[in-house]
N, C-alpha and C positions, 0 to 999 in steps of 0.2 A: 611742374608738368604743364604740356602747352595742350590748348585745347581748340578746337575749331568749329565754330558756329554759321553753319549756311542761312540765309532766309533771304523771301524775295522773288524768289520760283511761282511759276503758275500755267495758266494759259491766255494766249495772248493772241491774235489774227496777225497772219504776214502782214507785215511790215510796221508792223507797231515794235515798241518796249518796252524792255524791264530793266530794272536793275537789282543786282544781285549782291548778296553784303555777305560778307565772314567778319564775324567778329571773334578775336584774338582774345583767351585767357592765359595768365601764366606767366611762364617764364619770355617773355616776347624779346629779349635779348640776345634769347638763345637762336634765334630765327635768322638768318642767313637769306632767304627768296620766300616770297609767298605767287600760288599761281592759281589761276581757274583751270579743271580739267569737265570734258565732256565723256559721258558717255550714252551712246545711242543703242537700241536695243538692239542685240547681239551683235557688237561692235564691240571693241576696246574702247578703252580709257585714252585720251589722245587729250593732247595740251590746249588750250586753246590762248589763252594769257598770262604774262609772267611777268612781275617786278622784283628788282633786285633791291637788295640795303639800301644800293645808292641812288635807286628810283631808275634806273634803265628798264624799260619795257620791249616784251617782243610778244607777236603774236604769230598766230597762225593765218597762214593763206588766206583763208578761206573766211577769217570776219576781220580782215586786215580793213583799215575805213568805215566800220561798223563796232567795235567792239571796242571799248577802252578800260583798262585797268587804271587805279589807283588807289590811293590808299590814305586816311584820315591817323597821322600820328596819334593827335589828342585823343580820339574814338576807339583806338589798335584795334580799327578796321579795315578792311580791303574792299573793295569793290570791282564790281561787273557792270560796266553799263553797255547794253546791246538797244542797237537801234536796226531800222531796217530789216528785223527778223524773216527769216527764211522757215520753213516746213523741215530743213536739214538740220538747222540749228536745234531741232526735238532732240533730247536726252535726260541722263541726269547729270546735273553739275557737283563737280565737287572743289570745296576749296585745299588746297597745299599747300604746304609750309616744307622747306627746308630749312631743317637745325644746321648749326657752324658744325656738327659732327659728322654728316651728311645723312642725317636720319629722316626718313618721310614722314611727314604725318598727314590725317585725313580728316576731314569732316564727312559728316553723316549725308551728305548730298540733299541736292534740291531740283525738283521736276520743273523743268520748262516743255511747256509743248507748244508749239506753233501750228496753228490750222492755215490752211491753204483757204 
C-alpha cells in the first residue's frame, strides 16, 4: 500500500518561497507518475506539476519558470519548489501518484497562502 505525505505548506509574502515535499511509503514501484495539484477556494483541483518514471516534467501555464518539480530516489520523495509567489498561487496542495494500474492516490494536502 502506497501512501502520501505532504509538508512544507505555509504563509509566505509575494514573491518569496517554498518548497513543498511528499514523501512516498509503500509500495513505490507500483508508481507510474507522481504530480503536484492545486486547489484554490471553490475552485477545482487542477494540475500544477508532473514527473514521469523517466523524470520528463510538465507544468502548468501559469508557474511555467517559477515552479519546478523533482524528485529524490534515495529520500522516495518528490518535490515543489516555487519561487516568485503570486496571491493566485493561494490553495491547497496536494501530492499524486499514479499507480502502473492507473489508480489515483492522494495525500492529505498542504496550505500555502500568499499575501499580497
Amino acid at each position: 500500500q502506497v501512501q502520501l505525505v505532504e509538508s512544507g505548506g505555509g504563509l509566505v509574502q509575494a514573491g518569496g518561497s517554498l518548497r513543498l515535499s511528499c514523501a512516498v511509503s509503500g509500495s513505490i514501484f507500483s508508481i507510474n507518475a507522481m504530480g503536484w495539484y492545486r486547489q484554490a477556494p471553490g475552485k477545482q483541483r487542477d494540475v500544477v506539476a508532473r514527473i514521469t518514471r523517466g523524470d520528463s516534467t510538465n507544468y502548468a501555464d501559469s508557474v511555467k519558470g517559477r515552479f519546478t518539480i523533482s524528485r529524490d530516489n534515495a529520500k522516495n520523495t518528490v518535490y515543489l519548489q516555487m519561487n516568485s509567489l503570486k496571491p493566485e498561487d493561494t490553495g491547497v496542495y496536494y501530492c499524486n501518484a499514479v499507480r502502473i494500474s492507473g489508480a489515483d492516490l492522494w495525500g492529505q494536502g498542504t496550505q500555502v497562502t500568499v499575501s499580497s
